[in-house]
N, C-alpha and C positions, 0 to 999 in steps of 0.2 A: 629457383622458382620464385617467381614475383609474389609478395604476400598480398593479398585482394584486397583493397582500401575497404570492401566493405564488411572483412572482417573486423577491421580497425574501430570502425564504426559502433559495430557491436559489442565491441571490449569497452569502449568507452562511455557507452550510455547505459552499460550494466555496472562502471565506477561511478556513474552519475545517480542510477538509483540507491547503489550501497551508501554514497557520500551523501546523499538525501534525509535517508534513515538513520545513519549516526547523528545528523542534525535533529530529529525528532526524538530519539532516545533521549541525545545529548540534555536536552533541554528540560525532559521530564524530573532526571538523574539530579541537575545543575539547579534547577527551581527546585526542586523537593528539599535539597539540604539547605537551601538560602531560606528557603520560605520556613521552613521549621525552626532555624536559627531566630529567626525573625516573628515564631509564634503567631503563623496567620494558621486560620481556622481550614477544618476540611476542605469545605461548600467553597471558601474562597479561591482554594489552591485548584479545586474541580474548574471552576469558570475562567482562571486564567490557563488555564492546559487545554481549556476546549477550544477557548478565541481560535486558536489556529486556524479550527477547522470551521470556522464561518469562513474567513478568506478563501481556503482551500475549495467551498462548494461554491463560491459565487465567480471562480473562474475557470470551471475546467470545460465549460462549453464555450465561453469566450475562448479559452487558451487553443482549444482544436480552431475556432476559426482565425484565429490569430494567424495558429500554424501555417494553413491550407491558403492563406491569403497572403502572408508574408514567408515564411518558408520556415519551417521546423526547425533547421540550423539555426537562425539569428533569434528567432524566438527563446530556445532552451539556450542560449548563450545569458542572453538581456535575463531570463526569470533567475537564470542558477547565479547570473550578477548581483543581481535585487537582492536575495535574500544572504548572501555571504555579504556585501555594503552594512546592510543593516546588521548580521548576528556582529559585527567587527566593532560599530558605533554604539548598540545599546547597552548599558549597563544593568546589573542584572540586581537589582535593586526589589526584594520584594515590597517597599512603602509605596514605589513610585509605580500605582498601578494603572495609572494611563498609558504611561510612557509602553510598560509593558504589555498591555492590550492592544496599544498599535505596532508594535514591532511584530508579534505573533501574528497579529493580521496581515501586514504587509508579506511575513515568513508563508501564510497559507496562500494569499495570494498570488505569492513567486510562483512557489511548488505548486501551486493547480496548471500552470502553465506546463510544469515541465512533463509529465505523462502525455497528454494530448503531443506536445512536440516530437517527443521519442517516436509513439504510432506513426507518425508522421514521416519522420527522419527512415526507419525502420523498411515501412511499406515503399520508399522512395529507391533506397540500396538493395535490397535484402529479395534473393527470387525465390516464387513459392515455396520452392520446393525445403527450402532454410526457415522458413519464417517461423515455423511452429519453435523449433528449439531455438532461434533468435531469440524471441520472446519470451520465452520462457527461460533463457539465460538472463535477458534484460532484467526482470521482474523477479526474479531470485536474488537480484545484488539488495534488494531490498530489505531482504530478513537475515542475510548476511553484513550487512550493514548495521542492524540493530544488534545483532550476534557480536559484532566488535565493539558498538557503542557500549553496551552492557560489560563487556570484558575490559574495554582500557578504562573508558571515564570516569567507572568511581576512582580507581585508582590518584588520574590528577585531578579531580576534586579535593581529594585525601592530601594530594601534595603542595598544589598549586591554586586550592580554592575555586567555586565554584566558576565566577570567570572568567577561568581558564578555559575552560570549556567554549565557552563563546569565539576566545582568541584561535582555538584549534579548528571549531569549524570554519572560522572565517576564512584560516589560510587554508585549508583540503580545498573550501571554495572554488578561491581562487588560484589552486594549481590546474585544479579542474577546466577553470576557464582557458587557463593560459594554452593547457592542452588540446581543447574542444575548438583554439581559436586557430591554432596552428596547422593541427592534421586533419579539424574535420573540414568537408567541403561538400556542395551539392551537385548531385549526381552528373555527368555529364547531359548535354544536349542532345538529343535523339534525332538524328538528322536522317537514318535509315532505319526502321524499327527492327527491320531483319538481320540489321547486322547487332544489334544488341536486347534483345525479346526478353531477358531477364530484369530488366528495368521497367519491365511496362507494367501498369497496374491493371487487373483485371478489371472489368466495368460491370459487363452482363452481356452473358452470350461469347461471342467475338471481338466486342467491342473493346477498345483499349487505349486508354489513356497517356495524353505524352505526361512527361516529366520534366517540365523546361527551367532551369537555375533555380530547382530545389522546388519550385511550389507548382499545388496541382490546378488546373484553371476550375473555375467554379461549373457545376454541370446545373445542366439547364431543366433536369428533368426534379420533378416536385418531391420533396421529403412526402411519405405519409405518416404524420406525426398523428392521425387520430390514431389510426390503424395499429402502428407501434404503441400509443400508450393507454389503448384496449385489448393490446392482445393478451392472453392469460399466459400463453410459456415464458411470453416476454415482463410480467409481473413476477411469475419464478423466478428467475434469474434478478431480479428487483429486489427480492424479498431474502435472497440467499447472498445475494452481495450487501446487504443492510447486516445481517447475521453475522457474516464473515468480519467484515470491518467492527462492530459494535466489542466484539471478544476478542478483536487485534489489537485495539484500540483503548479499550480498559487494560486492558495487562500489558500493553504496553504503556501507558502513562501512569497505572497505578500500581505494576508489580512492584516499584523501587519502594514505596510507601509501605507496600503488604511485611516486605523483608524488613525494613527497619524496623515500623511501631509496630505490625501485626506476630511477625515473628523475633525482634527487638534481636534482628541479625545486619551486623555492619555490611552493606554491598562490598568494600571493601575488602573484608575477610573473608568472604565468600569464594575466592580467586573463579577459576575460568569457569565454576556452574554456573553464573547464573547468565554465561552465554547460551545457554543448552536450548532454554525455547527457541531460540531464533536460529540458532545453528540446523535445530530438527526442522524448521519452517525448512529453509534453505534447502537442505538434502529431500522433504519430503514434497515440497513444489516440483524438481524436478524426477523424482520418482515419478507423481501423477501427472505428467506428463507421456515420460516414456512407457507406463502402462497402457491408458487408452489409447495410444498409437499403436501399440503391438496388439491389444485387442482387437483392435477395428481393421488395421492390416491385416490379422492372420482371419479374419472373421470369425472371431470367437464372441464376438457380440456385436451388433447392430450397435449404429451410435446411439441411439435413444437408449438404448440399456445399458450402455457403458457411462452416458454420462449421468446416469439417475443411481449405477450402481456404485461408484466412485464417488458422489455428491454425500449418498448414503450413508456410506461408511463410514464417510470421512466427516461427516457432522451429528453423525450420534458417537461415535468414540469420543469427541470434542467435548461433544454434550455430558458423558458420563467424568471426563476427567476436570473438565470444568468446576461439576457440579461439588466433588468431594474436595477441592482442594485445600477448603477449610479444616475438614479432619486431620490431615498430617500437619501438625505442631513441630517439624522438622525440617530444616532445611532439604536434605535431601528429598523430601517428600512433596514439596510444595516443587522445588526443581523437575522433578518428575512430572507431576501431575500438569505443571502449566506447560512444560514439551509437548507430552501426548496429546494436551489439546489444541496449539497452537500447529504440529507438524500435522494433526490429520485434519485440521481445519483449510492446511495449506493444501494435503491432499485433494480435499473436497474441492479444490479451483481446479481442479480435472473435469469437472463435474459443470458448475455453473456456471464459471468465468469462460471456459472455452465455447460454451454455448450462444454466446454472441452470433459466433462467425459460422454456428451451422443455423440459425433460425433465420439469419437475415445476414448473407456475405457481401449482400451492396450497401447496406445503410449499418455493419458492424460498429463503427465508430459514432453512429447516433446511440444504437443503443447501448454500447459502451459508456458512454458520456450520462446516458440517463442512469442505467444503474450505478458508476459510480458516483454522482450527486446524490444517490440513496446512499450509499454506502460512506460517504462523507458527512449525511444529518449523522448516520451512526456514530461517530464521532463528538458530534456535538452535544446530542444525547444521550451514551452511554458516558462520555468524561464527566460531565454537568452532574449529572445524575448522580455518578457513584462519592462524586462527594458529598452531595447532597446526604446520600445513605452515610455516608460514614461519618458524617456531620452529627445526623441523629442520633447513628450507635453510638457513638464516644459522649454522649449529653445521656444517654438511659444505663451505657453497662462504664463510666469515668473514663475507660480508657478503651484503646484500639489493641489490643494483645490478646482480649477474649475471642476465641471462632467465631459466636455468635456473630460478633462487627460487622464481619467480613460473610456469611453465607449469604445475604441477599446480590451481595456484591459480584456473587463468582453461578449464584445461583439463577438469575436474568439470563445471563447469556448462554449456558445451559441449555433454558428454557424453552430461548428462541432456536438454539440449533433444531432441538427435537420438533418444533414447529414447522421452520424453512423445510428438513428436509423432507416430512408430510407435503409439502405445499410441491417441492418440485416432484416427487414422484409423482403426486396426482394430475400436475398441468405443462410439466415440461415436457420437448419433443429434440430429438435430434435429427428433424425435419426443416427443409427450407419452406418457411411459410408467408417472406417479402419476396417479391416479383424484383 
């Protein structure tokens, strides 16, 4: 039995997200021990961890028209080149903070490209009927990615210096490339639609788009961009992808820091726990997946109450584990605590993230693009910020070891979960409401 090239596909741009996400771990892990070595302050260490995500928001709507105009294959080839070139050349120097300000930049600006491509790459192979778990296999490599970052990297830091880390991701890189240059390819040619109808991409109606050497020709018919960025379901999902990312985002750039000064625990010694948030991401992404599919299959809920009840759940659990993480003074405590809320935060993208594609199935990648360019300030904002806070705590209580430090830090994003998911029960629909 022939193995279906666009299985291959899919295996390969779920090693593209995971290899993505050990580069963002990588980085936070590999800065935090240089930069501490090196006695730079909180606030400073927050602004150069956020740079990233300025690059990362100011391309990821270029990077879908990149895609769509020059073909998702060469595009996620060229972004996942860019930023392994760069993590291979820069040194990781915490004095030299130009240097490092533009390589993170150029790193977010790679990686904005590469999401938008995969959608792309994806929607081009992959027939309806796969696509939900395509996706949702793609977009798991991601927290299993950070789940191995967290488990190997302190390790050769510990061995081989922070540096090293740099040199690791560079080659994954570029095996990645070597790989993506060799077996991926774009779709065939549609010269009969009837002899191949799983390549077509839906339009509206009947209508159905070719797929000709990878890229889709531009449609003639008008975005309505007010429409989309006054509709209110479409703010929910805005507001709950800001949320999602803000508490991805701080714990992932600042859990390494909480372990060392906050709980003055070696990542190192810590061996395979402090994979466990992300491991939980991992396992509990595709959980919420395969639930509201079984939900909505057997009709045991309408999609509107399936993705408001999963949304729910899944971000006030976040929100309560979030909140106490400060009180356990324990490794194992603090392990726990940021699992449960990063795995039901993963949950809760049953909820918001898939709502994209039922409020608006022709223009899902517009509004995909728009909420995550929210969910990317989130980034910018919650990393900025929390050093900012821990900046202040360590100047009023001398040091970062006290809970005090650290409860505003875990206590924000909390906040916001309890907020977002008010905001979507009362305005989200799992209704098509674009033409």
């Amino acid at each position: 039995m022939k193995f279906p090239r666009r299985y291959l596909i899919v295996i390969l741009t779920f090693i593209c997200t995971s290899i993505c996400y050990i580069e963002r771990v990588g980085f936070s892990i590999a800065y935090t021990v240089a930069a501490d070595a090196a006695g730079v302050n909180q606030s400073s260490k927050g602004a150069i961890l956020s740079t990233f995500y300025y690059g990362y928001a100011c391309s990821q709507i270029p990077g879908g028209w990149a895609a769509q105009k020059i073909g998702g294959r060469r595009v996620l080839l060229l972004s996942f080149a860019l930023w392994s070139v760069t993590c291979a050349l820069v040194p990781l120097d915490p004095n030299r903070v130009v240097v490092l300000i533009i390589a993170r930049l150029l790193v977010g600006v790679a990686q904005g490209f590469i999401f938008p491509s995969i959608h792309t790459v994806l929607a081009q192979w992959v027939p309806p009927h796969e696509r939900s778990r395509s996706v949702s296999l793609t977009t798991s490599g991601m927290y299993l990615g950070a789940a191995l970052g967290m488990l190997l990297l302190p390790s050769l830091v510990k061995l081989k210096g922070p540096q090293s880390v740099f040199v690791a991701e560079a080659a994954l890189g570029t095996m990645w490339c070597l790989l993506w240059f060799k077996y991926a390819s774009d779709p065939p040619r549609i010269e009969n639609p009837k002899e191949n109808p799983e390549l077509l991409l839906p339009i509206k109606g009947t209508q159905k788009l070719k797929v000709e050497n990878g890229k889709l020709p531009m449609k003639n018919s008008q975005i309505p961009w007010m429409k989309i960025l006054t509709s209110l379901p479409v703010w929910a999902i805005v507001v709950n992808n800001f949320t999602f990312h803000y508490g991805l985002y701080v714990l992932m750039n600042w859990l390494p820091t909480y372990f060392e000064l906050g709980l003055q625990i070696s990542l190192h010694d810590m061996g395979s726990s402090k994979m466990m948030p992300y491991l939980n991401m991992f396992i509990f992404s595709n959980i919420g997946g395969v639930v509201a599919d079984y939900l909505i299959t057997k009709r045991i809920m309408f999609v509107t109450k399936t993705r408001k009840f999963l949304n729910t759940i899944g971000f006030l659990v976040a929100s309560l584990a979030l909140i106490v993480i400060p009180i356990f003074r324990t490794c194992v405590g603090a392990v726990f605590c940021s699992s449960v809320a990063l795995g039901f935060l993963a949950l809760g993208r049953a909820g918001f993230a898939v709502n994209h594609m039922d409020v608006a199935p022709r223009y899902a990648g517009i509004v995909m693009g728009v909420s995550n360019t929210a969910g990317t300030l989130a980034g910018i904002v919650g990393v900025d910020l929390t050093g900012k806070l821990l900046e202040a705590a360590k100047t009023a209580n001398s040091d970062l070891s006290r809970p005090e430090s650290w409860t505003q830090v875990f206590f924000i994003p909390g906040l916001l979960c309890i907020f977002s998911s008010l905001i979507f029960l009362q305005f989200s629909t799992g209704e098509k409401i674009f033409d």
